[in-house]
C-alpha positions as CSV (number, residue, x, y, z in Angstrom):
1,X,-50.9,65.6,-25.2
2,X,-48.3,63.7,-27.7
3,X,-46.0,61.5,-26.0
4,X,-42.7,62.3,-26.0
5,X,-39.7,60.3,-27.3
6,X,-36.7,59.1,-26.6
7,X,-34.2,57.0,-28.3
8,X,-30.7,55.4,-28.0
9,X,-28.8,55.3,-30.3
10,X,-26.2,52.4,-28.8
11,X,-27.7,49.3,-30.5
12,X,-26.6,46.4,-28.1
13,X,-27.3,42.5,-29.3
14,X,-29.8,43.8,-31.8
15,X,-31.9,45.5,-29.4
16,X,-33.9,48.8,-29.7
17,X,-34.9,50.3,-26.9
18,X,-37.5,53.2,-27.0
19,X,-39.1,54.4,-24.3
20,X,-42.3,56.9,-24.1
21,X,-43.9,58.1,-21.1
22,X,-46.9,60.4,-21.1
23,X,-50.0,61.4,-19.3
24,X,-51.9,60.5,-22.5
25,X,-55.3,62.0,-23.6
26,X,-58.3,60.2,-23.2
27,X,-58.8,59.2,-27.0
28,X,-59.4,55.5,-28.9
29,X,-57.0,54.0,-31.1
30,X,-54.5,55.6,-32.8
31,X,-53.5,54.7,-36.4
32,X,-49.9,54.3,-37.5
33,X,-49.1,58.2,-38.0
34,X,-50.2,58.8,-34.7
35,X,-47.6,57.2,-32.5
36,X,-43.9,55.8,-33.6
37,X,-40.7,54.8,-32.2
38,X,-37.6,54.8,-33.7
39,X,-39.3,54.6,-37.0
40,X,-42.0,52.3,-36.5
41,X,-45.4,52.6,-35.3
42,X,-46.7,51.1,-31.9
43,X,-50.6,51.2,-33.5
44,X,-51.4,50.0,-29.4
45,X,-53.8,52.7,-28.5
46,X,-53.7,55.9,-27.2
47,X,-54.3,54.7,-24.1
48,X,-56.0,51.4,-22.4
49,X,-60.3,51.8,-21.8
50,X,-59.9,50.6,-18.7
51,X,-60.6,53.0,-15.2
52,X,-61.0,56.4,-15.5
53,X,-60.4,58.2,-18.9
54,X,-57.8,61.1,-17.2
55,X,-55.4,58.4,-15.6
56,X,-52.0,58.8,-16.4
57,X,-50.3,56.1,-18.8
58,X,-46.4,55.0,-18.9
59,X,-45.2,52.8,-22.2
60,X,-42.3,51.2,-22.5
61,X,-41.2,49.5,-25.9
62,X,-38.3,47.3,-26.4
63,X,-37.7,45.6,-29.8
64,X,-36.6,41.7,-29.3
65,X,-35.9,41.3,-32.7
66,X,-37.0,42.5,-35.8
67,X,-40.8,42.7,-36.2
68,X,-41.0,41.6,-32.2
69,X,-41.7,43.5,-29.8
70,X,-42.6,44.3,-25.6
71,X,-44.5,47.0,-24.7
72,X,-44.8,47.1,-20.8
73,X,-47.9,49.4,-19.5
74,X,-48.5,51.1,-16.1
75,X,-51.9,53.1,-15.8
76,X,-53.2,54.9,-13.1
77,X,-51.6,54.8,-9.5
78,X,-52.9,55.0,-6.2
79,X,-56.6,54.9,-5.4
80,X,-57.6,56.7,-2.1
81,X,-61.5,54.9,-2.5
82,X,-59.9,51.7,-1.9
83,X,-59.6,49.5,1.1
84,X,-59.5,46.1,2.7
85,X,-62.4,44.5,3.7
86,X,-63.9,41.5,5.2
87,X,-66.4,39.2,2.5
88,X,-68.7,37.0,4.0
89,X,-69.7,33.4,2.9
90,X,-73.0,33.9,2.7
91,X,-75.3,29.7,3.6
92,X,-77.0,28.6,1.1
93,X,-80.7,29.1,0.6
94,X,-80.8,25.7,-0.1
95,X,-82.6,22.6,1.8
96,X,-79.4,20.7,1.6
97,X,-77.8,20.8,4.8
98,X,-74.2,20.4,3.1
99,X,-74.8,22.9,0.3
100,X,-71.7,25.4,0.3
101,X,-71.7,28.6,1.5
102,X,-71.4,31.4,-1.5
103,X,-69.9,35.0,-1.6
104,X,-73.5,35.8,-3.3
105,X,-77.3,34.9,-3.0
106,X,-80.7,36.6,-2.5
107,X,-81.2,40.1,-0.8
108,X,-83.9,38.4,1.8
109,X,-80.7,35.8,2.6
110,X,-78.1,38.3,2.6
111,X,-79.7,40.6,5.1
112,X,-80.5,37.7,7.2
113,X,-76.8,37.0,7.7
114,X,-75.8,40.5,8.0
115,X,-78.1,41.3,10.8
116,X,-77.0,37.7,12.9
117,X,-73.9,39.9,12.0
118,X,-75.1,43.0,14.0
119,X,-76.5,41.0,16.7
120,X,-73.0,39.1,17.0
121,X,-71.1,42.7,17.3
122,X,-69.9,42.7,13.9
123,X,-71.2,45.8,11.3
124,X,-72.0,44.4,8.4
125,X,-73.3,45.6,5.1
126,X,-75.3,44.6,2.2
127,X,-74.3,45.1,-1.3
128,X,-76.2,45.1,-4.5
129,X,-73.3,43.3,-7.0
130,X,-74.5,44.3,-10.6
131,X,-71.7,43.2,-13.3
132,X,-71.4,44.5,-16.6
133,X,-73.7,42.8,-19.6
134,X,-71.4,40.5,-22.1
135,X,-72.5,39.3,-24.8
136,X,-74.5,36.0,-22.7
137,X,-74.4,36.6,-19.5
138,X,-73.8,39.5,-16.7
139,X,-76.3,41.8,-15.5
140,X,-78.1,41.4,-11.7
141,X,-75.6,38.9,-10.2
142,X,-76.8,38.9,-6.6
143,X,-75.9,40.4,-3.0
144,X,-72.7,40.0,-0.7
145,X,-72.2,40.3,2.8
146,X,-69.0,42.8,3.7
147,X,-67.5,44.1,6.8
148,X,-65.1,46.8,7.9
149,X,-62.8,49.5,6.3
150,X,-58.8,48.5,6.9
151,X,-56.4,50.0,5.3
152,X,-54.5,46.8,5.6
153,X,-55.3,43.4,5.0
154,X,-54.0,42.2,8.2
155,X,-56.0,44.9,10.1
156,X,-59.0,43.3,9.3
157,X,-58.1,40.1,11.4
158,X,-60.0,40.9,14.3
159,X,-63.2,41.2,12.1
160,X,-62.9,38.0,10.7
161,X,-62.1,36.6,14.0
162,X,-65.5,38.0,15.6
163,X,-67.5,36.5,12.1
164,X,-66.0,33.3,12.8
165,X,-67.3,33.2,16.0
166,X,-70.3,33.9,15.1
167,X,-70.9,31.1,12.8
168,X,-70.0,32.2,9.5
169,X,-67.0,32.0,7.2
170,X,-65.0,35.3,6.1
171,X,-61.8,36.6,4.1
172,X,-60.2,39.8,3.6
173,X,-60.4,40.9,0.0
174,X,-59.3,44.3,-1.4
175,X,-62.3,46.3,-2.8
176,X,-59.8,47.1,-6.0
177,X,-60.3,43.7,-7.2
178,X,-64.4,44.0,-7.5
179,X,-65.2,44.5,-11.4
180,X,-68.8,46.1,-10.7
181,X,-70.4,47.9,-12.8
182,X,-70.7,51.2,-10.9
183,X,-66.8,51.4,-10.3
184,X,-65.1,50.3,-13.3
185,X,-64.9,53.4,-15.0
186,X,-63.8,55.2,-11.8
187,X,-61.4,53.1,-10.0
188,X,-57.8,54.8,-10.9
189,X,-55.6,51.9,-10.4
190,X,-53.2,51.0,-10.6
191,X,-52.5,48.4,-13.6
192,X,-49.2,46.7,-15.3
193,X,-49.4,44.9,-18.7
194,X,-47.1,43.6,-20.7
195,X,-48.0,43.0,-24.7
196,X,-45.7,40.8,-27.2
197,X,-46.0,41.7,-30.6
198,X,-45.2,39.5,-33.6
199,X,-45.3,41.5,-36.6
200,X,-45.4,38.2,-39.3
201,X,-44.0,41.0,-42.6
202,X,-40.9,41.1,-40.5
203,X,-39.9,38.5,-38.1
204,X,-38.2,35.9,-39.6
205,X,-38.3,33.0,-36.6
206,X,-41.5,31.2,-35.0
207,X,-43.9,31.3,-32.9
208,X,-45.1,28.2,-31.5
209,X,-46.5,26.4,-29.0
210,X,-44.6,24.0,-26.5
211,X,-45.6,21.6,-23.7
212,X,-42.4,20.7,-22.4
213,X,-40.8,17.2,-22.7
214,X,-44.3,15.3,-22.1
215,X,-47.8,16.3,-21.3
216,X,-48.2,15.0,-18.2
217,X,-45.4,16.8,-16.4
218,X,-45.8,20.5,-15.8
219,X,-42.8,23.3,-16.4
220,X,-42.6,26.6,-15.7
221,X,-43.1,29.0,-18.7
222,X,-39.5,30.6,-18.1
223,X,-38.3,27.0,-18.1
224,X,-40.2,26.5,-21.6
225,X,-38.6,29.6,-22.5
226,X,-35.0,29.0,-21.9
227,X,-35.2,25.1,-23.4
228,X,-36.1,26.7,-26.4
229,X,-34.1,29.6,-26.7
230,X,-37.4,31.4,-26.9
231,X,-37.0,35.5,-27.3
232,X,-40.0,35.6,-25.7
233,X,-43.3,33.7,-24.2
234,X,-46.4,33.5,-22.4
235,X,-48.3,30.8,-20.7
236,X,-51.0,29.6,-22.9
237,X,-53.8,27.1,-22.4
238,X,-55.9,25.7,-19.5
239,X,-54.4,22.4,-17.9
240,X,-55.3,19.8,-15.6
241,X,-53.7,21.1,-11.8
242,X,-55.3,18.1,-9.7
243,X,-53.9,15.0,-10.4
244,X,-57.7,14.0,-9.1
245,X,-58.9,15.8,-12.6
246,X,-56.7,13.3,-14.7
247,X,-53.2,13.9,-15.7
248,X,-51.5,16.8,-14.0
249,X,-50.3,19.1,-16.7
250,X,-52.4,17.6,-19.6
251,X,-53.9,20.2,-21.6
252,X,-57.6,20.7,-20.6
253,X,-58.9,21.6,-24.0
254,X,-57.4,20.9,-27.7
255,X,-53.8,21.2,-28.0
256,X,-51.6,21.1,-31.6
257,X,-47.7,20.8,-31.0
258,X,-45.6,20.9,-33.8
259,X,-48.2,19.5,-36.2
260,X,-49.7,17.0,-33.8
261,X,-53.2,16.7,-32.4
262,X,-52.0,15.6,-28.4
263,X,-55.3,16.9,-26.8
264,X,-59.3,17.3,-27.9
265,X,-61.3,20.0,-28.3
266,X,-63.8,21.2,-25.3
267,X,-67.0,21.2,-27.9
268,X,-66.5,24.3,-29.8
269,X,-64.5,26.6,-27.7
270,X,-62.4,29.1,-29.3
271,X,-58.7,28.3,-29.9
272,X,-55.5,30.1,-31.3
273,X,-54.4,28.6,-34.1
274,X,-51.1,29.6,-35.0
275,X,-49.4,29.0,-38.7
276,X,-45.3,28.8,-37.3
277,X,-44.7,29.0,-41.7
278,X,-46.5,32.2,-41.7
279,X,-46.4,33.4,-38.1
280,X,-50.2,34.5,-38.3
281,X,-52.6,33.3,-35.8
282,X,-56.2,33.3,-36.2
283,X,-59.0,32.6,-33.4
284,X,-61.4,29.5,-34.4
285,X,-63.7,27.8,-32.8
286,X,-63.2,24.1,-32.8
287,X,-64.4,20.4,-32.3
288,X,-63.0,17.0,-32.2
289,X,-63.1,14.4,-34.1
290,X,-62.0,11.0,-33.7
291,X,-62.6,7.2,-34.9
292,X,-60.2,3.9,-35.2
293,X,-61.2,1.7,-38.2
294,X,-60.3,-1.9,-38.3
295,X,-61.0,-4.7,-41.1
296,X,-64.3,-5.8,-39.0
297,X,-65.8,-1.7,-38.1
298,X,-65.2,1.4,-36.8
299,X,-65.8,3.0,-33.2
300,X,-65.6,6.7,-32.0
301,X,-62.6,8.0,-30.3
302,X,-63.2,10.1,-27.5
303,X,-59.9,11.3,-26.9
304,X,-56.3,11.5,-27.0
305,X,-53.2,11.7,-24.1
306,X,-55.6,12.2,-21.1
307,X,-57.4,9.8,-18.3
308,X,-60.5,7.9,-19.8
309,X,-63.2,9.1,-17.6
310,X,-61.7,12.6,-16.6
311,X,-63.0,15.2,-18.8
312,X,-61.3,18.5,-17.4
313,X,-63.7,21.7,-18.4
314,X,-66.4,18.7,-20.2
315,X,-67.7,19.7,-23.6
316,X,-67.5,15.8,-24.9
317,X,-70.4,14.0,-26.3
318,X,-71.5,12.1,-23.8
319,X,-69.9,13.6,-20.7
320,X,-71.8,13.9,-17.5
321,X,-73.1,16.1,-16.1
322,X,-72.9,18.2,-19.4
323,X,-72.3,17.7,-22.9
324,X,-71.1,21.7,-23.2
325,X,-68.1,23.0,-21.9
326,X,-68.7,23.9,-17.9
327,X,-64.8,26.1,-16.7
328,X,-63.1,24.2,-13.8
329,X,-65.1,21.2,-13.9
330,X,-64.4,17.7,-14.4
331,X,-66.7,15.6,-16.0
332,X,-67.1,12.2,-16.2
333,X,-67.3,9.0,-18.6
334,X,-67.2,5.5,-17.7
335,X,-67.3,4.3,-21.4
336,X,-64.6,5.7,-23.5
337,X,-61.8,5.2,-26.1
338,X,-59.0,7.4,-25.2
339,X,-55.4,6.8,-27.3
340,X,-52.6,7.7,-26.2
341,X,-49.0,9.2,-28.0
342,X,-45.5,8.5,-27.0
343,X,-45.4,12.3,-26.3
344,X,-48.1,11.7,-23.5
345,X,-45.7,10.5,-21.0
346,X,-43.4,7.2,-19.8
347,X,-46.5,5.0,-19.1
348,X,-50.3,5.7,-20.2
349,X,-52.3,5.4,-16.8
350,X,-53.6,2.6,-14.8
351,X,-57.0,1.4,-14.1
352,X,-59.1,-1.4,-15.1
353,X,-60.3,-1.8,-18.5
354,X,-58.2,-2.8,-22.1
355,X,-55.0,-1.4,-23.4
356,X,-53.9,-2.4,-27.3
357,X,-50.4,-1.9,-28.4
358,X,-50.1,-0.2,-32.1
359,X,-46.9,0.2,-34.0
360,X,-45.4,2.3,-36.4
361,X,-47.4,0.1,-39.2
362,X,-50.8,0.4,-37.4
363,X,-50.4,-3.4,-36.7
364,X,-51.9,-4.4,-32.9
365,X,-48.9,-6.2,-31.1
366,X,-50.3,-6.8,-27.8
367,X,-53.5,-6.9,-26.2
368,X,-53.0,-6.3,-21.8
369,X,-56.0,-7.0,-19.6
370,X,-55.2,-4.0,-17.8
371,X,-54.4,0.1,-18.7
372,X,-50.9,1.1,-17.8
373,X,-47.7,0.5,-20.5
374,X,-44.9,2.8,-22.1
375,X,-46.6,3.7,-25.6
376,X,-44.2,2.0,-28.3
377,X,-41.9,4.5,-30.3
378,X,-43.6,5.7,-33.0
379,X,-46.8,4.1,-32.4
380,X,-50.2,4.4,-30.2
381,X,-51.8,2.5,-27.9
382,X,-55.7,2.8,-27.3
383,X,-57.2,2.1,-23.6
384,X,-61.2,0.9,-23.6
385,X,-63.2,1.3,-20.3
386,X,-67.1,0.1,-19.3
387,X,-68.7,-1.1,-22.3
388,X,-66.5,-0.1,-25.3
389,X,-63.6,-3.0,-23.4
390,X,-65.8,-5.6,-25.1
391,X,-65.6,-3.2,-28.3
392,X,-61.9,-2.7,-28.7
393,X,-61.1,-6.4,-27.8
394,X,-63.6,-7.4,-31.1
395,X,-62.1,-4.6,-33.3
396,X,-58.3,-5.3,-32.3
397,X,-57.2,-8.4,-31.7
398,X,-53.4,-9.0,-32.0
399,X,-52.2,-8.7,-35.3
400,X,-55.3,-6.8,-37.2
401,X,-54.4,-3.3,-38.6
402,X,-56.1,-0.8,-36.9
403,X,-56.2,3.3,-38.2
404,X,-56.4,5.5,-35.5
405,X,-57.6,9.2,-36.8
406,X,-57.5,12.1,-34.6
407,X,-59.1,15.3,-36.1
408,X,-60.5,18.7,-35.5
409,X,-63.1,20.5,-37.3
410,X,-63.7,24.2,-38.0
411,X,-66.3,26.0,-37.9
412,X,-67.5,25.2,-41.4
413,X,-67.0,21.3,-40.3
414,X,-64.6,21.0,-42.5
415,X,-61.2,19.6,-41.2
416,X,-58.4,21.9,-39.9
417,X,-55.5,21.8,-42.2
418,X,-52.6,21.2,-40.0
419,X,-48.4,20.9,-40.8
420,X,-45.4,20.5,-38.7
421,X,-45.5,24.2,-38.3
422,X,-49.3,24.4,-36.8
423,X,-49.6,24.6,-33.3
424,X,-53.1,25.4,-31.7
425,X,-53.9,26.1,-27.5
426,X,-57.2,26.0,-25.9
427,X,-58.9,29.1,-23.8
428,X,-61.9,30.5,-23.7
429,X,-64.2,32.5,-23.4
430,X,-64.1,34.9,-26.9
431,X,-63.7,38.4,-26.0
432,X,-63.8,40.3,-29.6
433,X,-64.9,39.6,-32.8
434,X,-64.5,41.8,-35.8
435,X,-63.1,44.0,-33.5
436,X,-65.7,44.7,-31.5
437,X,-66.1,43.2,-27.4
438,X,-68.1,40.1,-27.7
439,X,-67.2,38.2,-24.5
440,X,-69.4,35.0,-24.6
441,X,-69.0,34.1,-21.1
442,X,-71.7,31.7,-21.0
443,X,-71.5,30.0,-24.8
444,X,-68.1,28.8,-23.6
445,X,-68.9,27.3,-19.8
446,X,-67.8,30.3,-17.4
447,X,-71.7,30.2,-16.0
448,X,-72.2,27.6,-13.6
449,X,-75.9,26.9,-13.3
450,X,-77.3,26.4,-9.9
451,X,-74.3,27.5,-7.9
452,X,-75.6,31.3,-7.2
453,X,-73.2,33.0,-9.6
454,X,-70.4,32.5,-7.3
455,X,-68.5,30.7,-10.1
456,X,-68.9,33.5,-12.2
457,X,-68.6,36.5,-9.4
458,X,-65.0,34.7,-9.1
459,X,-63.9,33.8,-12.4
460,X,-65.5,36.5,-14.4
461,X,-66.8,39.5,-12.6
462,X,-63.6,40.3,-10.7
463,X,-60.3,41.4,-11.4
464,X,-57.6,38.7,-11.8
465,X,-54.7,38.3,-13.2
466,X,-54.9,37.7,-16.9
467,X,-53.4,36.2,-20.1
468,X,-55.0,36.6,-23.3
469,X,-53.7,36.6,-27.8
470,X,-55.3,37.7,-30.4
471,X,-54.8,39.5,-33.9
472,X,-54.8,43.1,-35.2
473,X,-56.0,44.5,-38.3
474,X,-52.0,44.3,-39.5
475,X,-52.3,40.5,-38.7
476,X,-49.7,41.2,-36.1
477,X,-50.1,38.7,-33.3
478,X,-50.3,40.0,-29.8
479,X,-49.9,38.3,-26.3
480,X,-50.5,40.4,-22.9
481,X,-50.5,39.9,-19.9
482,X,-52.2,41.6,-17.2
483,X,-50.7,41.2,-13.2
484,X,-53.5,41.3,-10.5
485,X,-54.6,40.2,-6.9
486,X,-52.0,42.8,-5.4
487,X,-52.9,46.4,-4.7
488,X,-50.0,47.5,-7.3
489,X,-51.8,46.0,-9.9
490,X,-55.6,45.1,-9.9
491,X,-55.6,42.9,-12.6
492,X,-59.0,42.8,-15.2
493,X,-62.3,41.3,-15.2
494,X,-63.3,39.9,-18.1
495,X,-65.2,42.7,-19.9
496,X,-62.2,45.1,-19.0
497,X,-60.0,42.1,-20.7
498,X,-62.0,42.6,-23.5
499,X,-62.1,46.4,-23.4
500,X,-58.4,46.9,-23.2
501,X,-58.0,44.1,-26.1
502,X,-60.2,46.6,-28.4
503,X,-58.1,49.9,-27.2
504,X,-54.5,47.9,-28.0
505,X,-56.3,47.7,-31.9
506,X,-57.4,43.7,-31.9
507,X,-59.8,42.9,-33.7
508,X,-60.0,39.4,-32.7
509,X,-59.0,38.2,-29.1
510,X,-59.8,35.5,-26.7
511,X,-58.8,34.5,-22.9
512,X,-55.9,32.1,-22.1
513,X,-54.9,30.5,-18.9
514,X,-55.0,33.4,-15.8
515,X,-54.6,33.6,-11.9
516,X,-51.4,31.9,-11.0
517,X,-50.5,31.0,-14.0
518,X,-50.2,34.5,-15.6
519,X,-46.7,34.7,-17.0
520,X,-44.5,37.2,-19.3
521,X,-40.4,35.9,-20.5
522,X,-38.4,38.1,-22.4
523,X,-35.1,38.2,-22.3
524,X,-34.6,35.4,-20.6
525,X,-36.1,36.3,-17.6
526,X,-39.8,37.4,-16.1
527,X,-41.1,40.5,-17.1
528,X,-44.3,40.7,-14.6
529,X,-45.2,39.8,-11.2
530,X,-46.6,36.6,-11.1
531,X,-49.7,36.5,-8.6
532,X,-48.7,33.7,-6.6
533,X,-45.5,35.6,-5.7
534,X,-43.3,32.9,-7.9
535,X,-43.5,31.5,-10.8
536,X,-46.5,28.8,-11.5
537,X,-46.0,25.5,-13.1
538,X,-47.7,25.0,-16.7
539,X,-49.2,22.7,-18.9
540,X,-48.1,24.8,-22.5
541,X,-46.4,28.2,-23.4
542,X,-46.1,30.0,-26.5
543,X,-43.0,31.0,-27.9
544,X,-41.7,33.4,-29.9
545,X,-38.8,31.8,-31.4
546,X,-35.4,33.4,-32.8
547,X,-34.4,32.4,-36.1
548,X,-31.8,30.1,-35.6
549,X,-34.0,27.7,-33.6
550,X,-37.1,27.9,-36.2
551,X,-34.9,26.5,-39.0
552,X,-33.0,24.0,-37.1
């Protein structure tokens, strides 16, 4: 069935509005013929691949400004299959006495703790949790412990009451959020989206990426918006949230602002690189490079604007436990070379170790026994810890010229060209490639060996709230956002993510920051529901910015 349309013809502030509801027929992509409002094509699908193929489909499309545009989704509705019901943390089959409990493990375990279950008065089940295959990981993920049917979270308190007691740990999770194999093609809903498009033929402002007024405080992506004067924005990159990680709000992966490298790469996760001359984005995967070079030798640079030590999501050289990227982990480093911009913050951190003062000229000014100083304007300083203190102090003394160079390397290995108007955020994993699903879970750290999948039954396997970019074959730039943890919107697991990224016409896409931090501004207000039930804190937003700012 063709959608129908409607359109006002009132023009207010330079806003279109066009709005087409339909119960739309279960068909792939549709090409620019196939679909317009008020004279230009929406080329976002006929409908989302995500639940069952006859759900009904509203659209809503609002033009921002010429050649940008928001396209809020609903899909599906109520689910009568659905219900509340009580997950068990499963003990580890592990000799360690303090090994954590898991949502997943064995079949032998998982019936063991379901039948102390029984015996305790409580009917639980087993379930077989098979997840769909991505490109490097997914399949056989394990077996859960579940009991009761509610209809509403709270009714299920009892339940967990009587687990408790009997020794074991329990929540009450909604069976909507599961992404398993056998129901995602069935479960009817509901789901809310909301896609930003930047057409780059037509809009004449910017998008960009902005971390607020330093990296280590964290803002709101409204509040990013509105200091801006942003039309529109998302939140973007992964961040550190526990000040025990390293510096709340730092970026926890590479991170270009207006031309400047503030944060490394996590090894060669993919990243949206964004050309604010052009206003095309491309998807690349990345790695640092760093050095400082002084009259007597050179020594590698490990990082830039973040704690020395603190590797949030790892993926440096010689980070422990892992040299790859490993999602929501901190690594560590005792010997490292970290520099730090004036952008970082009022005053670099403290700790033991070296701290050299560089100018404007790349002249060392100062040499302090101890980390912790305001970076001078215009300048750098670099902090040394464990072995490479000794290092720094022979390569800088005061008054040596010291080059500090902070780099990133494409794929070829050849250096990423970078201008004022180049801004780049970190995410991961990859979810399509030449415009085809190719969600590399496991290249880019969402697999946590030795933890039962429980890592990845969380992160990847269920439905969450999500935040993902990419490119169409148009080289229009897209941002969506997808609400979950609510039973009025289920939110996506990762291979959905990826599915509904192929059936809005991407051909390249990869995943932002989610959860809590999923955000949509337009108009100078939120557009979706934000999971935490208010607005979450951020470390970087991108913006889609008017005109008037962009040439300022």
């Amino acid at each position: 069935m063709k959608a129908s349309l409607k359109r006002r013809s009132a023009l207010t502030g330079g806003l279109v509005l066009a709005v087409f509801s339909a119960l739309l027929s279960p068909v792939g992509p549709t090409h620019a013929d196939d679909v317009r409002t008020s004279g230009k094509s929406t080329d976002q699908g006929a409908h989302l691949n995500i639940g069952a193929a006859d759900l009904p489909e509203t659209r809503t499309m609002t033009t921002l400004a010429p050649g940008v545009t928001l396209t809020k989704i609903r899909r599906g509705g109520a689910d009568s299959s659905l219900f509340w019901t009580a997950e068990v943390a499963i003990p580890s089959d592990s000799p360690d006495p303090d090994a954590p409990a898991s949502a997943l493990s064995s079949q032998a375990t998982a019936q063991r703790t379901a039948d102390k279950l029984k015996a305790a008065g409580v009917d639980a089940r087993v379930e077989h949790v098979q997840s769909p295959q991505l490109a490097d990981a997914g399949g056989d993920l394990g077996y859960r412990v579940r009991a009761g049917h509610f209809a509403a979270q709270a009714d299920g308190a009892s339940v967990v009451a009587k687990i408790k007691a009997a020794g074991f740990a329990s929540s009450v999770i909604y069976t909507g959020w599961d992404g398993d194999s056998e129901t995602s093609t069935t479960t009817r809903g509901p789901w809310n989206l909301d896609v930003i498009t930047i057409d780059p033929g037509t809009y004449q402002g910017q998008l960009a990426a902005s971390f607020g007024p330093d990296l280590e405080k964290r803002e709101t992506t409204s509040q990013l918006a509105s200091d801006a004067h942003a039309l529109a924005a998302v939140n973007a990159g992964f961040f550190v949230f526990d000040p025990k990680a390293g510096a709340e709000g730092d970026p926890a992966g590479v991170g270009v602002y207006g031309g400047k490298i503030l944060s490394e790469a996590v090894a060669d996760r993919p990243a949206l690189v964004i050309d604010g001359k052009k206003n095309a984005s491309n998807i690349q995967r990345l790695t640092w490079s760093g050095k400082i070079s002084a009259p007597s030798g050179e020594a590698t640079l490990d990082g830039i604007d973040r704690v020395p030590g603190l590797i949030r999501n790892c993926g440096g050289a010689n980070d422990l436990p892992t040299s790859g990227p490993l999602q929501d982990v901190t690594c560590t480093n005792s010997n490292e070379l970290v520099t730090f911009t004036p952008e970082f913050g009022p005053s670099t951190p403290t700790g033991p170790g070296l701290e050299v003062m560089v100018d404007s000229h790349d002249t060392v000014t100062s040499v302090a026994e101890t980390r912790g100083a305001a970076v001078p304007a215009g300048g750098h300083t670099i902090q040394a810890t464990g072995t490479n203190v000794a290092r720094l102090r022979a390569l800088a003394p005061v008054g040596a010229k010291l080059k500090i160079d902070a780099g990133l390397l494409g794929q070829d290995g050849k250096p990423l060209h970078i201008n004022k108007a180049t801004s780049v955020v970190n995410g991961g994993p990859l979810l399509v490639k030449d415009g085809s699903v190719d969600v590399t879970a496991g290249h880019d750290g969402m697999v946590h060996p030795n933890d039962g999948n429980s890592f990845y039954y969380g992160w990847v396997h269920k439905r969450n709230p999500r935040t993902f970019a990419g490119t169409d074959a148009q080289g229009r730039t897209m941002l969506v956002t997808a609400d979950g943890r609510s039973t009025s919107s289920l939110g996506l697991s990762l291979k959905e993510e990826a599915d509904v990224a192929v059936s809005l016409g991407m051909v390249q896409a990869m995943n932002l920051d989610g959860g809590g931090s999923t955000t949509a501004v337009a108009d100078g207000k939120v557009q979706n529901s934000p999971s935490g039930g208010s607005e979450r804190a951020v470390g970087d937003a991108l913006l889609v910015l008017p005109a008037r700012k962009a040439d300022q």
